[in-house]
Each structure stands twice: as C-alpha cells, then as structure tokens.
C-alpha positions as CSV (number, residue, x, y, z in Angstrom):
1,X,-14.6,-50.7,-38.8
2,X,-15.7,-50.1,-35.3
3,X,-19.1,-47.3,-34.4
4,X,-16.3,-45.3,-32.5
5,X,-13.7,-45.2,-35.2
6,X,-16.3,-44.0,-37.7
7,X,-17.1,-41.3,-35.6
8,X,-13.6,-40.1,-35.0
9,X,-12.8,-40.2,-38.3
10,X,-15.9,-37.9,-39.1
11,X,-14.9,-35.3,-36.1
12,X,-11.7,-34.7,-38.2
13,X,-13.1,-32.9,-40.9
14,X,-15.6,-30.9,-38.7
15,X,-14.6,-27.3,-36.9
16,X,-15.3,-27.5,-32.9
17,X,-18.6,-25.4,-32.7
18,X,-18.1,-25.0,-28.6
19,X,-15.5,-24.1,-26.4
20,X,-14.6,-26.9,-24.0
21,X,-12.5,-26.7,-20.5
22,X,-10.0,-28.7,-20.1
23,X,-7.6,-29.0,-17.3
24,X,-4.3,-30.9,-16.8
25,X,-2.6,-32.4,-13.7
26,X,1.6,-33.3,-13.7
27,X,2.7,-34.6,-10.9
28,X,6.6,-33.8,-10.4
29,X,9.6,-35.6,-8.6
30,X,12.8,-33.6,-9.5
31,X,12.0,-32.1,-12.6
32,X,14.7,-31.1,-15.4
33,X,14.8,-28.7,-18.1
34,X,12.6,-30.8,-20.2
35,X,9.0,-29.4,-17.9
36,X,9.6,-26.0,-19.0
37,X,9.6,-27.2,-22.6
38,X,7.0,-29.3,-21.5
39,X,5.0,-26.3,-20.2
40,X,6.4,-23.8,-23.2
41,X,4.1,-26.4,-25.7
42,X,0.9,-26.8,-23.5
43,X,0.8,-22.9,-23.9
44,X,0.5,-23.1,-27.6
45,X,-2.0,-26.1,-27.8
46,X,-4.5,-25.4,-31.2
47,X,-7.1,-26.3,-27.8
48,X,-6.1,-24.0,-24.9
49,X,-5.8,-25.7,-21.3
50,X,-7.9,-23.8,-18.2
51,X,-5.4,-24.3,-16.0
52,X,-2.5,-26.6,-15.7
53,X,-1.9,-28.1,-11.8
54,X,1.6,-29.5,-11.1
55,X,1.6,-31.4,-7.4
56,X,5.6,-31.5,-6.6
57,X,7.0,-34.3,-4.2
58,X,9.9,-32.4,-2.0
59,X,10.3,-28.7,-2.4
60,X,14.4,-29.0,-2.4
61,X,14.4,-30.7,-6.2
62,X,12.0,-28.1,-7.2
63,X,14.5,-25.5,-6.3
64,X,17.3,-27.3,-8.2
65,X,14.8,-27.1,-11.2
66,X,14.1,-23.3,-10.7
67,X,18.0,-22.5,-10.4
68,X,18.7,-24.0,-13.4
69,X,16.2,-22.3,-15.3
70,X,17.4,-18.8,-13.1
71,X,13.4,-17.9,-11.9
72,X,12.3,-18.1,-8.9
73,X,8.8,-20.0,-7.9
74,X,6.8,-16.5,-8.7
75,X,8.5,-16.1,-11.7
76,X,7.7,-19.1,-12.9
77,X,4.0,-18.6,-12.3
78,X,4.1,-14.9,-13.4
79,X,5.5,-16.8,-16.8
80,X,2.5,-19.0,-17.3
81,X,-0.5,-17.6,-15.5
82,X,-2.5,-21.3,-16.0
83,X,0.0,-23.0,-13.6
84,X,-0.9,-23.3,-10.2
85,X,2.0,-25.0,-8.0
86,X,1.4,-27.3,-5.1
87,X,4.1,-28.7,-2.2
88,X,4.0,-31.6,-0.7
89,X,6.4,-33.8,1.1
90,X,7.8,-36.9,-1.0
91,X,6.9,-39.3,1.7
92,X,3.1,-38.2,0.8
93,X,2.9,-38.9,-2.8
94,X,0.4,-41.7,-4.3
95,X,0.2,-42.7,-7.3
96,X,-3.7,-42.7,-7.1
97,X,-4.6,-40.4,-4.5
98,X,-2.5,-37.5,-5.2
99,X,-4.0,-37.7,-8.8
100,X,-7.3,-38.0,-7.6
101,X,-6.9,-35.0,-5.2
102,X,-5.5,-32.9,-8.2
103,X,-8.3,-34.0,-10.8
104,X,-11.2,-33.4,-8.0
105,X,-10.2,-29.8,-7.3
106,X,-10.5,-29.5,-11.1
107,X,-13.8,-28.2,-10.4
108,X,-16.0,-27.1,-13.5
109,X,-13.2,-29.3,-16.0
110,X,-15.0,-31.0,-18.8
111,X,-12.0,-33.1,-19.6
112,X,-8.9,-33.9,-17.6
113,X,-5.3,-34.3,-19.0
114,X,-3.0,-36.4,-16.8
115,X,0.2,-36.1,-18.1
116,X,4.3,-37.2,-16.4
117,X,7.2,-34.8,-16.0
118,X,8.9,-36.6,-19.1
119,X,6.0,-37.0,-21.8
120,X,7.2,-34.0,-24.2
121,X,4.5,-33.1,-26.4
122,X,5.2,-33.3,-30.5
123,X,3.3,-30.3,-31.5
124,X,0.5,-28.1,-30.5
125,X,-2.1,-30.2,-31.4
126,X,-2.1,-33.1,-28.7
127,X,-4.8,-32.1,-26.7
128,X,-7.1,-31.2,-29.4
129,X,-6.4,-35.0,-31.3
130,X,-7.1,-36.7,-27.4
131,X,-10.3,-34.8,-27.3
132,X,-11.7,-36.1,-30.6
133,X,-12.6,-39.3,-29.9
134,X,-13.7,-38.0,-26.7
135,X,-16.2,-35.5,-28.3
136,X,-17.5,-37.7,-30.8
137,X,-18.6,-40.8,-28.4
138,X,-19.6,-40.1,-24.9
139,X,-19.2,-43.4,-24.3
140,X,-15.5,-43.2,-24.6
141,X,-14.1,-42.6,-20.9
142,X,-10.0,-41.9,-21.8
143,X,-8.4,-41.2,-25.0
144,X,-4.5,-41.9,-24.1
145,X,-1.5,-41.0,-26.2
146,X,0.9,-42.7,-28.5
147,X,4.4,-42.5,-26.9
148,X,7.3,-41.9,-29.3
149,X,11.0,-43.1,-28.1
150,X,13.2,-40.0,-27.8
151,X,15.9,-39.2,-30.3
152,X,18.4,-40.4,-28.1
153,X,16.7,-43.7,-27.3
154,X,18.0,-47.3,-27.1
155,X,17.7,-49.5,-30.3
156,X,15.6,-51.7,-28.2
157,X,13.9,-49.0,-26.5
158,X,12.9,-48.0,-30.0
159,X,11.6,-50.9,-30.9
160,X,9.7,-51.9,-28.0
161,X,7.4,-48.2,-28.5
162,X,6.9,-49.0,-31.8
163,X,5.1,-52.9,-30.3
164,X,3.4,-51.2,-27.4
165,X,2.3,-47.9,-29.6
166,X,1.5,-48.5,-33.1
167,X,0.6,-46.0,-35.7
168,X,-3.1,-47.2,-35.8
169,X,-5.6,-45.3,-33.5
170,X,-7.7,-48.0,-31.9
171,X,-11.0,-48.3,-29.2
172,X,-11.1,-50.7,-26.8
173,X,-14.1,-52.3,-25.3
174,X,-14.6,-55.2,-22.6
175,X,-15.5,-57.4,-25.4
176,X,-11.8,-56.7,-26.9
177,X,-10.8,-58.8,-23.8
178,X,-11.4,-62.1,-25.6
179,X,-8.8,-60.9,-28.7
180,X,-6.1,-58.5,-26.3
181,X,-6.1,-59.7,-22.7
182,X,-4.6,-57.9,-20.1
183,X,-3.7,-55.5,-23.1
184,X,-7.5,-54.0,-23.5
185,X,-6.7,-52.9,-19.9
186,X,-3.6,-50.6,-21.1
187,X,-3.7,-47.1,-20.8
188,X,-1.2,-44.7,-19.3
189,X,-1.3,-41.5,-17.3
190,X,2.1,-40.7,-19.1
191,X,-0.5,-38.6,-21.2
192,X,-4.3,-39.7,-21.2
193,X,-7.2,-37.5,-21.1
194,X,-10.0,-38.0,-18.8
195,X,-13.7,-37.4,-19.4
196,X,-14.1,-35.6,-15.6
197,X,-18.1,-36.1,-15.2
198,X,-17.5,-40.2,-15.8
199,X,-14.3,-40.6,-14.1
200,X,-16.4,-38.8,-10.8
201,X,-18.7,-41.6,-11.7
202,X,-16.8,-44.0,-11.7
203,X,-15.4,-43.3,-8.2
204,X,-11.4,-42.1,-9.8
205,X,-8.1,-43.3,-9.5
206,X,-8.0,-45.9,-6.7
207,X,-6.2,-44.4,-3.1
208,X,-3.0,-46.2,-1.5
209,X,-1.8,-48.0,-4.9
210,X,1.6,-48.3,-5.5
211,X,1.6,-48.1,-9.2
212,X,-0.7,-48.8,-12.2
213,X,-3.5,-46.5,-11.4
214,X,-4.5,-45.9,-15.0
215,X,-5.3,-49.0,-16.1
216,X,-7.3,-50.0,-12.8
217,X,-9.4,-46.8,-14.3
218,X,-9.4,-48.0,-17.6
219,X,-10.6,-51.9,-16.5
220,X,-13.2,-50.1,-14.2
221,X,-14.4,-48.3,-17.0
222,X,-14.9,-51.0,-19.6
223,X,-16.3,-53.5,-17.1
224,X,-19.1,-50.8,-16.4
225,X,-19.9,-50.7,-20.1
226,X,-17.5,-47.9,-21.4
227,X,-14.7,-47.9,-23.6
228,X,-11.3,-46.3,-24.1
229,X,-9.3,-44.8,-26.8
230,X,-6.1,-44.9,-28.1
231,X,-5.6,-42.1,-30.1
232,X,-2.2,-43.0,-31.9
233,X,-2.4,-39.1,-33.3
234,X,-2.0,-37.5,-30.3
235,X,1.7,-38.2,-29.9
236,X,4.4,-37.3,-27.0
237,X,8.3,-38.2,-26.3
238,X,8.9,-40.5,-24.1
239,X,11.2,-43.0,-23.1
240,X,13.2,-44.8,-20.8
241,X,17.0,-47.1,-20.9
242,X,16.4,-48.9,-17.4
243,X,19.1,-51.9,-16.2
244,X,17.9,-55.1,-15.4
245,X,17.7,-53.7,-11.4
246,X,15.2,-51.2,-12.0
247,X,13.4,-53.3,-14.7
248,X,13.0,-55.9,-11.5
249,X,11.7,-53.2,-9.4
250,X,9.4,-51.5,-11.5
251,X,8.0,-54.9,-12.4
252,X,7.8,-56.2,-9.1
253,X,5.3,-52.9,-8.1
254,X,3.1,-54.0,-11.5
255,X,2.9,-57.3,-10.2
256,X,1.9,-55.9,-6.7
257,X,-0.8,-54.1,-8.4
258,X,-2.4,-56.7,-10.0
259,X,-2.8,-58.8,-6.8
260,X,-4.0,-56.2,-5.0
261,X,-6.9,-55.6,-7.5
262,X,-8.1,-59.0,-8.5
263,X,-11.4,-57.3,-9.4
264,X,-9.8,-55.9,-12.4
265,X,-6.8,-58.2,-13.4
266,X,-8.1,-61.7,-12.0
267,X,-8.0,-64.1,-15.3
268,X,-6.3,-62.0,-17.8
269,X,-2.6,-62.8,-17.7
270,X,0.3,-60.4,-18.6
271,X,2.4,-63.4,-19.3
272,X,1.4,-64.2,-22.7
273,X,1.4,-60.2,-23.7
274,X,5.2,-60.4,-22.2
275,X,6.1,-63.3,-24.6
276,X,5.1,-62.1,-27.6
277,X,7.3,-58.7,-27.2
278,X,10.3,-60.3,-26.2
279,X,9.8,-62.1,-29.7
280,X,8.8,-59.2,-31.7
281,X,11.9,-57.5,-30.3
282,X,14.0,-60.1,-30.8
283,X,12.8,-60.4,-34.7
284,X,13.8,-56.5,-35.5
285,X,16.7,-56.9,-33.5
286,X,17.6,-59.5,-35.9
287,X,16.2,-58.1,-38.9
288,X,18.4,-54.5,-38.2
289,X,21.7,-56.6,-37.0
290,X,21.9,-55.8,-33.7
291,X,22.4,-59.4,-32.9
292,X,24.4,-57.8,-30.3
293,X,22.0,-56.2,-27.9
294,X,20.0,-59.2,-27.8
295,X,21.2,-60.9,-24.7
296,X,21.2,-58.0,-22.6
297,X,18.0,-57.5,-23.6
298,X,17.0,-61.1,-22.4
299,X,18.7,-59.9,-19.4
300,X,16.2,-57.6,-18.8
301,X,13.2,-59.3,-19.9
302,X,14.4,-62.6,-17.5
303,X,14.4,-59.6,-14.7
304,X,11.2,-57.9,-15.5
305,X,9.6,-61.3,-15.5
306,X,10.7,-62.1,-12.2
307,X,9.9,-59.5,-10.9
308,X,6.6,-58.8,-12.0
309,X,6.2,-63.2,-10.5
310,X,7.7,-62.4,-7.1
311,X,5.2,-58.7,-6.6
312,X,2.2,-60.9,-7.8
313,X,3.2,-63.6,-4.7
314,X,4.1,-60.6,-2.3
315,X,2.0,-61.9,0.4
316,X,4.2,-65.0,0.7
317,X,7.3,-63.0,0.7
318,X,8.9,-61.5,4.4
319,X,8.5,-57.9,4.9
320,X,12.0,-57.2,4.6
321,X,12.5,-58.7,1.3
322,X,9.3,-56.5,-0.4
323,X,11.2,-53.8,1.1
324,X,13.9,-54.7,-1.0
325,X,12.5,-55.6,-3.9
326,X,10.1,-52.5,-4.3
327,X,10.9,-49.5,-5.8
328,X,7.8,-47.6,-3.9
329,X,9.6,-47.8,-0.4
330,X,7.1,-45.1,1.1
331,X,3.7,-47.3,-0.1
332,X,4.8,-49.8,2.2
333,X,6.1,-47.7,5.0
334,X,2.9,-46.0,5.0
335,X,1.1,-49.6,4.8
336,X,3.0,-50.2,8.4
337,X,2.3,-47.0,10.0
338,X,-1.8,-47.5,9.2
C-alpha cells in the first residue's frame, strides 16, 4: 500500500487540530435549479468554505436562473453571505484563464475547490474527505472527486462512471504512467480541490485552452515531482446523456487539447484507455441484458473517436471545418482576432 494511502487512511481517525481556508470557484453558463441546491449543501459542509466565487458567462441566463428561483441578484447574496457574483460576457469565458483569474483573487486561500454548475454534492462532508489527503501529504497537489451518475441517468451512462470512478481511493504519481497512461493524467475540475500555494507554483491553469485545463494541471504537477489524489469518498452527482453529435464535438476539443500541449500528452495515448471502456461497457451491458443499447452506444463511441482523431490533426484541417467541428466556437474566434 502506497506512503500516501497510509497516510490518509491514518488522517481518518484523527480530529483536524487547525482551522484551514478554503475557497471555491463555479464558473456558470445558464444555471438551473440544481446551483441553488448546489449552494444550499456547500453551506452545511462538516469543513466551512471562506467564500464561494461564481464567474457567470452572459448576465441574461443568470436572470432566467434568479426568476425561477423568485430573488433577485441581492437576494441571492443576502441568502448566502460567502457568495460573491461576477459578470462577464460569454464571448470572454476560458476554460483556463477565467479559472485562473477566480483562484488568483482567492487571496489568503489555503486550498481551492473548483467545482461545475452540475456536480451536486452527496452530503456535507465533501470538502472535508478532498482535504484529507491533501492534509496528510503535502506532496499531493489535487484531491479530485468521485462522480456518481444521477438517478435519472442512462444505463450506459451508469456504467461508464462506475469504469471511470471506482469505489477505491487512489494516488497517482508520474511513475503510475508506466501502469495507467494517459489515465495518471485524469483529474477533473467537475469537483477537484487545489492546494493554492503549489498550484501558484506551478504557474495555474494554462490561458487560451479550449478545454481540458485540469488535467494539463495535473500532468504539470506530476512531472515536477508531485502527485494527485483521487479521493473516491468525496463523492458528487454528475452526469451527462450526450448524442453522438455532441460526443463528436466534445471529443474533437479533447483532441485539440492534446496537440496543443505536447509537453504534457506527447507519448501517452488515449486510444488504448478508449478501448478498454467501450469493452467494459459492452461486458455489463451484456451481463444486465441490455443487448439493446449496445449499438447506439457504438454509435457514440465510433463518434467520440473520430472526433477526438480529427481535433488531434486540427492543423491539417481548413478553418471552416474546425469551426464546424468544435463545440468552443469563441476559442477560435478569439484565436482569429489575436
């Protein structure tokens, strides 16, 4: 059993003797109902959050949200005095630089929790179960979460967490490279807590990236010696049922990411990784009778795949056609006006 393990385990049984800050950044596009019961359990968390910073794209689907919920914007902050609310236009938002702005004015933050507009917490006691393994190994950079498919997900959506998020906490090191590939690497900012001091270090998320931001971090961080967490008791809601088009897209911005940081991602392939889910999903799907679902799931797989082929060649590819096949029109709009 791995030093860090150990160590976690031990931190279990001990009661926190300081009080720590921790911050936590959520960047909106739209939200739903599901933020304020988001927000209604980051107020009850066993370890209390300083100050929670939501950065909205587009101040019209904000409204939509606060009409539904019948406050208005002051309201909603008089509600829960750790929020604090920023604006900014759509056409602004970056996956790594509008994180990295919201984490870097998280001055005097020992930890920082990056979290989505969907990741519903289960329980009060995420943020304290992130922050073990953080406390207990300073060499650990992130802790991340285990996602859990929603009640109403997908059979195959189901199945595909429980591949991608087992029930076993884990560290990760460079070393683990060798035995996981690309999958060391893996970390998302659907709910992943940040040591702050390190990630300044480390120089933060990388600016003008049109997806993938945490596990650029998370590569950075293990090629520089540290190591990341998954901490499969820390545990939030979250899932998706996307068609074979958005599947394409989504894919397409992955493989974008990847060529465009060869310094992380050069010589660990996804494709093997990819394989081995489509036949562990496959198995279960066979194994529960759902012999039915299975080719639109190759459907989807066949389309991710592509995808994630044609971003990785993107520079071969006409400008019109990336347009097309993106589903991060603005990156690339921005890439022309620079």
């Amino acid at each position: 059993m791995e030093r860090s393990h150990i160590l976690y385990e031990n931190m279990q049984n001990k009661e926190r003797k300081r009080t720590v800050i921790v911050d936590a950044v959520i960047p909106t596009f739209r939200p739903v109902r599901r933020l304020m019961e988001i927000l209604k359990l980051l107020e009850r968390q066993t370890v209390p959050l300083r100050r929670v910073r939501i950065i909205n794209s587009g101040r019209e689907g904000f409204e939509g949200f606060l009409n539904e919920e019948k406050l208005t914007e002051q309201e909603l902050l008089d509600r829960f005095p750790f929020l604090v609310l920023e604006h900014i236009r759509a056409e602004e938002f970056d996956h790594g630089a509008t994180r990295s702005r919201a984490f870097a004015e998280s001055e005097g933050a020992e930890y920082v929790l990056a979290m989505t507009q969907d990741a519903l917490p289960k329980g009060e006691t995420l943020v304290e179960e992130l922050l073990k393994p953080l406390e207990a190994d300073e060499k650990t950079a992130v802790s991340y979460a285990r996602q859990l498919p929603n009640p109403d997900a997908s059979c195959e959506e189901r199945i595909s967490r429980a591949f991608n998020y087992p029930d076993q906490p884990r560290g990760k090191t460079q070393a683990d490279t060798k035995e996981l590939g690309i999958k060391a690497y893996f970390c998302s900012n659907v709910c992943a807590l940040y040591r702050k001091s390190l990630w300044d270090g480390l120089g933060g998320f990388p600016e003008k990236t049109i997806f993938n931001e945490d596990m650029i971090y998370a590569g950075t961080a293990l090629q520089a010696g540290y190591r990341i967490y998954y901490a499969a008791n820390a545990c939030v809601y979250h899932s998706h049922s996307y068609t074979a088009s958005q599947q394409f897209h989504r894919n397409f911005d992955l493989g974008v990411s990847q060529a465009q940081n060869p310094q992380i991602f050069a010589g660990l392939s996804s494709e093997g990784e990819g394989l081995q889910y489509v036949r562990a999903v496959v198995r279960e799907m066979q194994r529960e009778h759902q012999m039915g679902r299975i080719p639109g799931f190759v459907l989807r797989c066949a389309a991710r795949f592509a995808g994630y082929r044609m971003g990785k060649a993107y520079e071969c590819l006409p400008e019109w056609m990336v347009l097309r096949c993106t589903s991060n029109r603005n990156f690339w709009l921005q890439r022309q006006q620079e």
